[in-house]
VEXRORO-235698 format. One line per 10 residues: number of its first residue (from 1); for each residue x, y, z of C-alpha. Coordinates in steps of 0.5 Angstrom, whole numbers. Example, Ala and Ser with C-alpha at 12.3 -4.5 7.8 and 13.67 -1.06 7.14 Angstrom:
# VEXRORO-235698
1> 25/-9/16 ~ 27/-2/14 $
# end
This chain:
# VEXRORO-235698
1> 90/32/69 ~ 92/31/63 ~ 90/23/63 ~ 83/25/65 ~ 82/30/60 ~ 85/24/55 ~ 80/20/58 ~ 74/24/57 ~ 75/26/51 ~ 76/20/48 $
11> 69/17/52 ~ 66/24/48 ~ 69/22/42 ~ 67/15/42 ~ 59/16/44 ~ 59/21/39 ~ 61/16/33 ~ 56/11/35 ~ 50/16/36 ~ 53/18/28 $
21> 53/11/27 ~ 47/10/29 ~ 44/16/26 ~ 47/15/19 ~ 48/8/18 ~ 55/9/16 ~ 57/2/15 ~ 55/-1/9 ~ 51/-8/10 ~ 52/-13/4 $
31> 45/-13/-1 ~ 44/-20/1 ~ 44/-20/9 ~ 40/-12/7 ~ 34/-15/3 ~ 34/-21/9 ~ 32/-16/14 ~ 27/-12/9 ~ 23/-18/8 ~ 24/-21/16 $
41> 19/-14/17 ~ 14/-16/12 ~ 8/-13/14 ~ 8/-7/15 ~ 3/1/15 ~ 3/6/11 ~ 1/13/15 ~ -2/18/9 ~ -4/24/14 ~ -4/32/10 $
51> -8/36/7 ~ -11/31/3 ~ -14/29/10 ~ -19/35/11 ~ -19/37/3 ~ -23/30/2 ~ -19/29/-5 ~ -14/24/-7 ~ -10/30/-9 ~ -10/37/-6 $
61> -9/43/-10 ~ -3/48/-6 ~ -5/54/-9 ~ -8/59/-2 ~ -7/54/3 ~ -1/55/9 ~ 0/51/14 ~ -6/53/17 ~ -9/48/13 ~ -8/43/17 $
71> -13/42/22 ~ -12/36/26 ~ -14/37/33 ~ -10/31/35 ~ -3/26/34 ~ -3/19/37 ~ 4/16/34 ~ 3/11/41 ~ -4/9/38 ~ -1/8/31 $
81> 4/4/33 ~ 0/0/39 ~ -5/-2/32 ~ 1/-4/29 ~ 4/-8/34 ~ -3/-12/35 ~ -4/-13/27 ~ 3/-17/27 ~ 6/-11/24 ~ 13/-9/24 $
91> 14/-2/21 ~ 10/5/20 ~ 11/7/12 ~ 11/16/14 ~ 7/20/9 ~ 13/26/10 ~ 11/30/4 ~ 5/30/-1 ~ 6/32/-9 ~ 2/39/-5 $
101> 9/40/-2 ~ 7/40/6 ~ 12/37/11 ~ 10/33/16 ~ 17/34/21 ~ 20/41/22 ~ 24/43/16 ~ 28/49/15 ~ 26/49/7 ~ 20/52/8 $
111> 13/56/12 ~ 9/50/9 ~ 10/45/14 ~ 6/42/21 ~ 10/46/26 ~ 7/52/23 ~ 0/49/23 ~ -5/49/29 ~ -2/42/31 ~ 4/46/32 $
121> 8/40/33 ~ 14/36/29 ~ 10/29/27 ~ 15/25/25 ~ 20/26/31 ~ 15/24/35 ~ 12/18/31 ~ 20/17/32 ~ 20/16/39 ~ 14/11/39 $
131> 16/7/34 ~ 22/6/37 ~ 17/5/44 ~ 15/0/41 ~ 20/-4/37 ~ 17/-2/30 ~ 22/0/25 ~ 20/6/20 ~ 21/8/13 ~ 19/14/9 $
141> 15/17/3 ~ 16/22/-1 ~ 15/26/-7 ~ 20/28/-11 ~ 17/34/-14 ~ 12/38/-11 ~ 7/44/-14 ~ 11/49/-9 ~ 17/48/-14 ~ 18/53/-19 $
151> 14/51/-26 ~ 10/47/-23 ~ 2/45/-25 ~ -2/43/-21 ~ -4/35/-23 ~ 1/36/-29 ~ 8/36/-26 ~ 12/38/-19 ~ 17/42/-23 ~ 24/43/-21 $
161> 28/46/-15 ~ 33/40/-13 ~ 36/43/-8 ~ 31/43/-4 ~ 29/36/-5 ~ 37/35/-2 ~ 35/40/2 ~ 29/36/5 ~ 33/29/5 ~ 38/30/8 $
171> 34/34/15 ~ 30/26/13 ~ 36/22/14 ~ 40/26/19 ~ 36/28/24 ~ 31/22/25 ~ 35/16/26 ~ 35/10/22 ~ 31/10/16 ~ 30/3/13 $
181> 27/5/6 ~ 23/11/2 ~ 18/10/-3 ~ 20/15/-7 ~ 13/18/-11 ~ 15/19/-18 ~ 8/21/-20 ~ 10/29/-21 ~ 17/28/-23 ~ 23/28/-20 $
191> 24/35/-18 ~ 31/36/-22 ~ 34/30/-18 ~ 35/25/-23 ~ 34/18/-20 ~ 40/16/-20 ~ 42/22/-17 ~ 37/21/-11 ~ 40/13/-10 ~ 48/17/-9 $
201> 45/23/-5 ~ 41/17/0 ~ 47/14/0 ~ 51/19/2 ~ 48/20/9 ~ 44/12/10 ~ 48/6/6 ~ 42/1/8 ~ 37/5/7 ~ 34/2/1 $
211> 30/7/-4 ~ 25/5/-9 ~ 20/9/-15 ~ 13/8/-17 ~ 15/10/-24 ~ 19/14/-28 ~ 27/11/-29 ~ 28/5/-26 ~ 33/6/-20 ~ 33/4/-13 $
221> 34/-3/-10 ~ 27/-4/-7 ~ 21/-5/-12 ~ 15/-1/-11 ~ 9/-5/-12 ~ 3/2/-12 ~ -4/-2/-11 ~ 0/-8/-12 ~ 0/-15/-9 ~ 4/-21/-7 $
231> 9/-24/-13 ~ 16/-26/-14 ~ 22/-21/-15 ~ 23/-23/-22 ~ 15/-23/-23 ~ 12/-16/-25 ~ 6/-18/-24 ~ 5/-16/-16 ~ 7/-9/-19 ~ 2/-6/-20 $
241> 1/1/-23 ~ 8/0/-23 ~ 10/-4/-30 ~ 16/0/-33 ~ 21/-3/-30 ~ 22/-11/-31 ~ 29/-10/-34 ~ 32/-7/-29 ~ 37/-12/-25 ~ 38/-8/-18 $
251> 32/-9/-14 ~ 33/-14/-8 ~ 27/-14/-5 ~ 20/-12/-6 ~ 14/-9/-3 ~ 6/-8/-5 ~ 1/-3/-2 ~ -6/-2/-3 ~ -11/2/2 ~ -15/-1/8 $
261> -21/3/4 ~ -25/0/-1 ~ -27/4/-8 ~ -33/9/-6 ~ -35/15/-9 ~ -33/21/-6 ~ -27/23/-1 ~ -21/20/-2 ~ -18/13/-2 ~ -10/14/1 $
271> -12/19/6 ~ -18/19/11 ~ -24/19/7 ~ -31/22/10 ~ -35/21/16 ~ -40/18/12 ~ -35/12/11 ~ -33/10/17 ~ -35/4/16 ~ -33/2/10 $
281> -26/-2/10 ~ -23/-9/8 ~ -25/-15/11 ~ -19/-18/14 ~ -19/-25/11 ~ -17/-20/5 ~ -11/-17/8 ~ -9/-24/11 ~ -9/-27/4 ~ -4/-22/1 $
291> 1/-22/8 ~ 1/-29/7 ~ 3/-28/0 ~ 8/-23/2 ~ 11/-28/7 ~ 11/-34/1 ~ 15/-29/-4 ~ 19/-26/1 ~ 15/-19/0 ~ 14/-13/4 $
301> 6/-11/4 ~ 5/-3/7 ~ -3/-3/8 ~ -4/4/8 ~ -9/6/13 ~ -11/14/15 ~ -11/17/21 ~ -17/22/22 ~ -17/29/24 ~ -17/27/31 $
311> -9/24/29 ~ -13/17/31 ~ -14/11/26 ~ -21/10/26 ~ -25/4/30 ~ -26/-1/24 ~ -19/0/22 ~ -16/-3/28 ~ -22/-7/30 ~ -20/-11/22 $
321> -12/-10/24 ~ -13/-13/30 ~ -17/-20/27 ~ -11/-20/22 ~ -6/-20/28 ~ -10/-26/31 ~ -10/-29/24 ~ -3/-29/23 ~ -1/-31/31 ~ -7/-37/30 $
331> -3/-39/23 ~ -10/-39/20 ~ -10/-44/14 ~ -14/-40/8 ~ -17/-45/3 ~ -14/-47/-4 ~ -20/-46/-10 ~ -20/-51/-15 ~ -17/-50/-21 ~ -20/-49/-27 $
341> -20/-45/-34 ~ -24/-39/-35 ~ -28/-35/-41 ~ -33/-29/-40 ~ -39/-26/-45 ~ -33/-20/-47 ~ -28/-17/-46 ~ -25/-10/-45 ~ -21/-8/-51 ~ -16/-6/-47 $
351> -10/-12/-47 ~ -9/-15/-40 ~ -17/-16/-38 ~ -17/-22/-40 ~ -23/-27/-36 ~ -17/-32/-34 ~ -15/-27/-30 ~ -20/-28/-25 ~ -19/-35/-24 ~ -11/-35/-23 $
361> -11/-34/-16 ~ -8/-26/-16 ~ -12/-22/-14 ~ -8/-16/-17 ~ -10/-18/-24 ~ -17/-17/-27 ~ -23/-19/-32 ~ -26/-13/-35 ~ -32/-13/-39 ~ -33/-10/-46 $
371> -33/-3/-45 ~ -40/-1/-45 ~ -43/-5/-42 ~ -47/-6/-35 ~ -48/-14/-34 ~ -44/-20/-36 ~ -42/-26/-34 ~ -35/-30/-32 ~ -35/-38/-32 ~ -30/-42/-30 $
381> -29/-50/-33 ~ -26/-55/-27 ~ -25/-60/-33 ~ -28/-65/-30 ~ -35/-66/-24 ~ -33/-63/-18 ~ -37/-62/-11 ~ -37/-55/-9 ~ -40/-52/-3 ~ -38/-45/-3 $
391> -35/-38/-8 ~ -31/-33/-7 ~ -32/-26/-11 ~ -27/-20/-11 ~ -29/-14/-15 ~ -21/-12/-14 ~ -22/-5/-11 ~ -28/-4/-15 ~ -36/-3/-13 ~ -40/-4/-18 $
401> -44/-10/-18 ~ -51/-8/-16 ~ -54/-15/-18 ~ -51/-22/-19 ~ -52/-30/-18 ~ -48/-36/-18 ~ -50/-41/-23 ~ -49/-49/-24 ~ -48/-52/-30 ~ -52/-58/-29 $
411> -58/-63/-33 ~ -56/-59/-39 ~ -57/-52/-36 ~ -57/-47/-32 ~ -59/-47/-25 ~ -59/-42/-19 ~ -56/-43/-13 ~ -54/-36/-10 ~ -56/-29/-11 ~ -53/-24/-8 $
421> -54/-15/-9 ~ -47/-12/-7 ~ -41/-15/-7 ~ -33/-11/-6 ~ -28/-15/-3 ~ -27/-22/-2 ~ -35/-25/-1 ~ -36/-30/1 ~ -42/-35/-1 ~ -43/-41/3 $
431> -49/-45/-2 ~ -54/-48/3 ~ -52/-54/0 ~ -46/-57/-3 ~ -47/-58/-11 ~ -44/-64/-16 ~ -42/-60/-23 ~ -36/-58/-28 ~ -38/-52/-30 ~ -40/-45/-25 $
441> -41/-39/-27 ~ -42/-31/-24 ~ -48/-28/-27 ~ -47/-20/-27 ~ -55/-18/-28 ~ -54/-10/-26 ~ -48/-6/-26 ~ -47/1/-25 ~ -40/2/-29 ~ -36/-4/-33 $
451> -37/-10/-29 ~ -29/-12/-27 ~ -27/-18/-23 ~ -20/-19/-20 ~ -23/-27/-17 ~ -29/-31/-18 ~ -27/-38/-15 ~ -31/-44/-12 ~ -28/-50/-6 ~ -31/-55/-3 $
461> -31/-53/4 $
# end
C-alpha cells in the first residue's frame, strides 16, 4: 500500500513539474538559441481589439466607461488564427491591455475587464486554445501605465500603481501558458515600475520570454520597432517612432510592426476603424516586401490587423493576407529598382527628411517637402541613360497626393509619360512603353497636406 501511494505521488509530482515547466518556462534558454527561435517565427499578427474598436479613436478616454463599453458581439480566435496560418504566419501579438486600463482576460485587479462586459467571456484563454489548435506561438502587449492608476491624465501620463502592473503580469505569465515576448507600450509611462524592474518581475515567472519597450529607458532583449520596418539589429533605421535606444547592447533580436490600414481621415488606424473603410487596406505586394525584409534581417514583423465588432477580421484583411501567404509559399521575386541619386524642389525643415530617402530602398524612411507647401517634385539621376519601363510610388502611410505625373528628362526637357490622381501604398506604374533617360522625375501637382514620400522608384520590367 505504501508503494502504491509512493508511486502515485511521485506520477503527481512529476506531471505537476512539467505542467509548471511549461506554464512558466523555468529553464533558461541561452540568448543565442532564444533569438534563434524569436526570429524562426518571423511573421506574425498583431490583434488590437478594445474600446478603441467602438470609441473610432486611436486613444480612448476611461472616464464613464465600464466594462460595458465593450460591445462585441462576437470572438472568433479560430478565424484569427486560420488567417494567420493562411498568410504564412507564426504567432498572434494580443492586445491585453490598452493605455484605458481595459483587459482582455479575466484579471482579479479590477471591474474594467471583458469578463464584465456583454461578451462576457476571457478572450485570451480562449485565443490561447486557438493558437495552440493551431500551431501559432503568442506574445502579448501591454501598457505599462493606464489612466486607471492614481494621478493619471488622460493623454498625458498613465500615473503610478505598480502593484497592479505585478499584479497584472503575473495573471499574464502564470496563467496562459507560454509567452514568447511582450511589447510593453511606454507611451503613458511605466506605471511605477521601473524597466529594469519589469525585465526582473517578467523573468521571474518566464526566463524565455523576451521583453521590449517602444520609448522610455532602454531595457528588454527584443527591439520594438513602432510603425517600423526591416533593418539590421545594429541598424535604428527600421525602429521607427522608437529612435532612443541605439547605445543600448541588450537587444537579441528585433521586431517592426505597422497597421494593415492605410492613413485615412477619421476613426482609428491600430484598431478597427469605421464601416465606411472596409475597403481600405494595404495591398499585398507591400506587406510581402517587408516580410522579405524581415526574413533577410532576420526580423520579426507583427501586422496589426483589427478585429470588427463582430470579433472577425474584415473580409479584405483576409483576402490580402491570403495572397501574402501564396506569395511567401510561391517565393515570389520582387524587382530590384534601379540605383540612383536623388534631389527634390525642397525640403521639411525638420532633419531626416531629406529626398535621398526616397530613393534608398527603405520604406520606413521619407521625403518631406517644405512645410507649407501642397505640390512638389522629386527626382532621381540613374547616372547614366537607362531603359525604364515602370515606377513604384509610396507615400509611407500617408494619403495626400491628389494630383501627380511621372516625367522623363529627354531632348532637353521634360516629358509626360504617366499621370495619375491618388497614390498610397505601393503604386505601381506600367508606362505604355519602355523609356530611354537618365533622369525621372515624380511631379506632385496638388496636395491636400505637405507632399511626403517614403519611395519613388523606377525598373525596367
Amino acid at each position: 500500500m505504501k508503494k502504491l501511494f509512493l508511486l502515485i505521488f511521485l506520477s503527481f509530482s512529476v506531471t505537476a513539474s512539467h505542467i509548471a515547466g511549461q506554464n512558466n518556462q523555468s529553464a533558461t534558454t541561452s540568448s543565442a538559441i532564444r533569438a534563434q527561435q524569436i526570429s524562426d517565427m518571423k511573421f506574425g499578427m498583431f490583434i488590437c481589439w478594445s474600446f478603441s474598436t467602438f470609441s473610432g479613436q486611436e486613444w480612448t478616454p476611461t472616464e464613464g466607461k465600464d466594462a460595458s463599453y465593450f460591445r462585441a458581439t462576437g470572438c472568433n480566435t479560430d478565424q484569427w488564427c486560420r488567417v494567420a496560418k493562411d498568410a504564412g504566419m507564426h504567432y498572434i501579438l494580443f492586445l491585453t491591455k490598452h493605455h484605458d486600463g481595459f483587459c482582455l482576460w479575466d484579471t482579479k485587479t479590477t471591474d474594467k475587464k471583458v469578463t464584465n462586459s456583454p461578451l462576457g467571456i476571457d478572450v485570451l484563454k480562449k485565443l490561447r486554445k486557438s493558437c495552440d489548435k493551431y500551431g501559432i506561438k503568442l506574445a502579448l502587449y501591454f501598457s505599462e501605465g493606464d489612466w486607471t492608476f492614481p494621478g493619471a491624465v488622460f493623454s498625458t501620463n498613465g500615473g503610478i500603481n505598480p502593484e497592479i502592473k505585478k499584479a497584472q503580469l503575473k495573471e499574464l505569465l502564470t496563467g496562459y501558458g507560454p509567452i514568447e515576448y511582450i511589447w510593453f507600450d511606454h507611451a503613458q509611462g511605466d506605471g511605477g515600475l521601473s524597466h529594469a524592474e519589469t525585465d526582473q518581475w517578467v523573468g521571474q515567472f518566464q526566463p524565455d520570454c523576451l521583453p521590449g519597450y517602444n520609448h522610455g529607458t532602454p531595457a528588454g532583449r527584443i527591439r520594438l520597432g513602432e510603425m517600423g520596418g526591416p533593418s539590421d539589429l545594429e541598424d535604428f533605421s527600421g525602429a521607427g517612432y522608437n529612435k532612443g535606444a541605439a547605445g543600448y547592447k541588450g537587444y537579441i533580436v528585433a521586431e517592426f510592426t505597422y497597421p494593415i490600414l492605410p492613413d485615412h481621415k477619421g476613426g482609428a488606424m491600430w484598431f478597427y476603424s469605421l464601416p465606411e473603410h472596409d475597403n481600405l487596406c494595404l495591398p499585398a505586394e507591400r506587406i510581402y516586401r517587408d516580410y522579405l525584409g524581415a526574413v533577410k534581417f532576420r526580423n520579426i514583423f507583427s501586422l496589426d490587423v483589427g478585429p470588427d465588432y463582430k470579433g472577425e477580421i474584415r473580409t479584405i484583411d483576409a483576402k490580402t493576407l491570403s495572397k501574402v501567404g501564396k506569395m511567401i509559399r510561391d517565393k515570389v521575386q520582387i524587382p530590384v529598382p534601379y540605383a540612383g541619386s536623388a534631389s527634390a524642389s525642397s525640403t521639411w525643415s525638420q532633419t531626416g527628411y531629406d529626398a535621398s530617402n526616397a530613393s534608398d530602398n527603405n520604406f520606413s524612411s521619407r521625403w518631406g517637402a517644405a512645410n507649407d507647401s501642397r505640390s512638389g517634385w522629386l527626382e532621381i539621376d540613374l547616372g547614366s541613360e537607362k531603359i525604364v519601363s515602370s515606377s513604384l510610388i509610396d507615400e509611407g502611410g500617408f494619403l495626400r497626393v491628389q494630383k501627380f505625373e511621372v516625367q522623363a528628362f529627354q531632348a532637353n526637357q521634360w516629358k509626360t509619360i504617366a499621370t495619375g490622381t491618388t497614390i498610397g501604398a505601393y503604386f505601381r506604374i506600367q508606362f505604355p512603353q519602355p523609356v530611354n533617360a537618365q533622369r525621372f522625375r515624380l511631379n506632385i501637382l496638388e496636395a491636400n497636406e505637405v507632399p511626403t514620400i517614403s519611395e519613388f522608384q523606377v525598373f525596367n520590367n
